[in-house]
N, C-alpha and C positions, 0 to 999 in steps of 0.2 A: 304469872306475876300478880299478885295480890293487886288491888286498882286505889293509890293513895287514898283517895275520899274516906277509905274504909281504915285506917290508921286514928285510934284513937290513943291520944295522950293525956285525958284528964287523969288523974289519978295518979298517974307512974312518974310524969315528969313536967317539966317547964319548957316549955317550946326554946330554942333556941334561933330565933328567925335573923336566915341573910339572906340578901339580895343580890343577884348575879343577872349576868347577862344569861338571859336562854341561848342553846348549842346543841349544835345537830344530835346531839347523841339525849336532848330532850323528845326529839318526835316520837316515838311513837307513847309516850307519858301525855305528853302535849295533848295529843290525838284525843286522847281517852278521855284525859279530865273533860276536854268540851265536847264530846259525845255524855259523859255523865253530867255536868251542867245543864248543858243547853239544847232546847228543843229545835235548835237550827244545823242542819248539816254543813258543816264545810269541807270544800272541794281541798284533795291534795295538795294542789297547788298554793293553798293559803297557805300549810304548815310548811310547806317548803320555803318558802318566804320567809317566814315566822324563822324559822331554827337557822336560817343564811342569812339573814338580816338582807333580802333583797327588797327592796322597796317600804320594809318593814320596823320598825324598832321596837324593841321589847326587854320587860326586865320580868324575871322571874322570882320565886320565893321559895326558899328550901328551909327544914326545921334541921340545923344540925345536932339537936340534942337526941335526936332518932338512933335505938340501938336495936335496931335491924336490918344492918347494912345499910339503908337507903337517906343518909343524911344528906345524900346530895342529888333527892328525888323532891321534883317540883310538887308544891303545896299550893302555888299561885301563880298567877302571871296577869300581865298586859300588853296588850299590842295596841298598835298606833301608828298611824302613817302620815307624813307629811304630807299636803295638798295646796296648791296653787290657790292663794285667797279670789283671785279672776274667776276662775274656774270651779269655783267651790255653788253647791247648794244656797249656803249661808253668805252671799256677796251681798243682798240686800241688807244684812242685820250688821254690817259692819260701814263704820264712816272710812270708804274707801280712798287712798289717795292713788289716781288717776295716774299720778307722774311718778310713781312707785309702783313699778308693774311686777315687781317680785316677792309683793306681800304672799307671805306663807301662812298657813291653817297647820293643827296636828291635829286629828282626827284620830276618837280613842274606837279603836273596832273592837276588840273583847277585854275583859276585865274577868276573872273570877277567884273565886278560893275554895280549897275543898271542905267538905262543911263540918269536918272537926277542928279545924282551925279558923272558926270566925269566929266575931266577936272580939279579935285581937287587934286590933284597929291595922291588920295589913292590906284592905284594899285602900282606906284611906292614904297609905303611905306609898303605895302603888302610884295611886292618882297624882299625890304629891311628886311623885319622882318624874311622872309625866310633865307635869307644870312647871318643875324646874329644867328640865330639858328644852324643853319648847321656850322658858325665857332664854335661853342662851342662844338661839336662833335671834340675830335683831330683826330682821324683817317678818319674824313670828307673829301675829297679830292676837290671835285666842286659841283654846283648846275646845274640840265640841264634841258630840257624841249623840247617840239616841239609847232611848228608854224603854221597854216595852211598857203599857201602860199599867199591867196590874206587877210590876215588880216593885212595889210600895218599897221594899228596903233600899234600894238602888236608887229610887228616887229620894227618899229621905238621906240619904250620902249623899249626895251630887247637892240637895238645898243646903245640908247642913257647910259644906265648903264652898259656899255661896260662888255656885253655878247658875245661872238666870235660864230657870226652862222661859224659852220665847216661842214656842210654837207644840199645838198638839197634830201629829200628822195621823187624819184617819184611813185605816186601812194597811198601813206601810206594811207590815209585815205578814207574811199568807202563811202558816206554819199548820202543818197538816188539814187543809183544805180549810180551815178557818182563819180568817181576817183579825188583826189585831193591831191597834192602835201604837202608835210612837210620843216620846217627848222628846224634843230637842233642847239640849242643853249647850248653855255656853259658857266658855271662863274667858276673860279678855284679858289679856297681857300684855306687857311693851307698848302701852297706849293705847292698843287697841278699846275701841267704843262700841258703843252703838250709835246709830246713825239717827236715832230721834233718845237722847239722854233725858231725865226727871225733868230738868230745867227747862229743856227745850220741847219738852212737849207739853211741859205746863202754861207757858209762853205760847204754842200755837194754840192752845186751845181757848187761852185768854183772848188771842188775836183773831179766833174763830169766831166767838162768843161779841168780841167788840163790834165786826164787819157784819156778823149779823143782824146787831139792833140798830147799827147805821142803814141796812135794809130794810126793815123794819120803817122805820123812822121815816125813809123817803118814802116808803108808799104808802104812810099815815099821812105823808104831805100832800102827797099825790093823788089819794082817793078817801078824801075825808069825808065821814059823816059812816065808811063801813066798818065793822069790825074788825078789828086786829088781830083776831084770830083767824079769820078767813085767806089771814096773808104772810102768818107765819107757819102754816103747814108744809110738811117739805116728805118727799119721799125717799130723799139720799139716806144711806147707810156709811159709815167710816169705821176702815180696820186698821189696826197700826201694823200687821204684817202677814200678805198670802203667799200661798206658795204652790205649785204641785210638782210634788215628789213620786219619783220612780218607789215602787212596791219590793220590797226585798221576799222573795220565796222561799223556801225552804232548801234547798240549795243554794248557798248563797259563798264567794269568796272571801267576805268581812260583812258582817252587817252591824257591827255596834251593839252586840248585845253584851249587857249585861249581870252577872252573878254574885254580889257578893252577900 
């Protein structure tokens, strides 16, 4: 069977793009596109997931303008899984409520499109269809994902539908014996925040800045006659968010990569 990716339409026709649920009888299509995508293996187990919808949700992309029987052969997809906001990675970047112990995360694990059909804005609308799912969960909080770092187009999607990368994780991914960097991106929905917003961290650092020249101040009172510079050196550092994150391998059951 000829391998979608290799299906070109420029010239002959106008894509016809729908969107369907993906269905068992997508796996072994499935399989293939993310073997030709991506430089991460995934274990059987994931597609089986993936095509039964167990643990898994996912919408796929088909061109039905295609006149070579296969109009009803995946051109794209996305998968995505729900995740316990307690239990998630990303608990510190969210302003969590305590006495709401069933906030929910959607976590986007793969995305891609084959590469004669991009440029159509169907990952975009992919993402979109993710985000409007995820609000119709109320205890949803945000949608998140990772980036590999040199997938400049992926990240340029994700800022241009203003996703907040908040964190670069180095190392996350180990893909044929070499290390490579992550973005963590996030979209907050149904309220969801962050747990230090513009305001409020413009405000601590106003409140940082104030407490400090009141220290200042008293040990100007206190040991008058030395420099002030002798007594405002300080050797702390401040970061607005760390983390350590498990390393995703090259076999991997979801790891949030990336393709469009």
């Amino acid at each position: 069977m000829q391998h979608s990716s290799m299906v070109d339409w420029r010239g002959r026709h106008r894509p016809v793009i729908v969107y369907r649920p993906i269905r068992p009888s997508d796996l072994e299509v499935l399989e293939k596109i993310h073997t030709y995508l991506f430089p991460i293996r995934y274990e059987p187990e994931f597609f089986s997931n993936v095509v039964n919808g167990h643990d898994i949700v996912s919408w796929g992309v088909v061109d039905r303008s295609r006149r070579d029987g296969r109009n009803d052969e995946l051109i794209g997809f996305v998968t995505a899984r729900i995740v316990p906001a307690k239990d998630s990675e990303i608990e510190d970047l969210l302003r969590f409520d305590t006495a709401k112990s069933d906030q929910k995360l959607v976590y986007i694990l793969t995305l891609g499109v084959v590469d004669s059909y991009r440029n159509l804005g169907i990952a975009s609308s992919l993402i979109q269809e993710v985000i409007k799912y995820a609000s119709t969960i109320p205890m949803c909080r945000a949608v998140y994902l990772h980036v590999i770092s040199y997938n400049n187009p992926a990240i340029y999607l994700y800022q241009k539908m203003n996703f907040q990368c908040v964190r670069r994780l180095h190392g996350f991914y180990f893909i044929n014996g070499q290390h490579y960097d992550s973005f963590l991106f996030i979209y907050y929905i149904n309220g969801g925040r962050s747990p230090c917003s513009p305001l409020e961290l413009a405000t601590a650092m106003a409140t940082y800045v104030k407490s400090g020249l009141k220290l200042v101040a008293a040990k100007l009172w206190k040991n008058e006659g030395k420099k002030a510079s002798s007594r405002c050196g300080s050797s702390n550092e401040t970061s607005l968010v760390t983390a350590t994150q498990s390393k995703r391998s090259l076999t991997v059951e979801g790891s949030g990569y990336q393709c469009v």
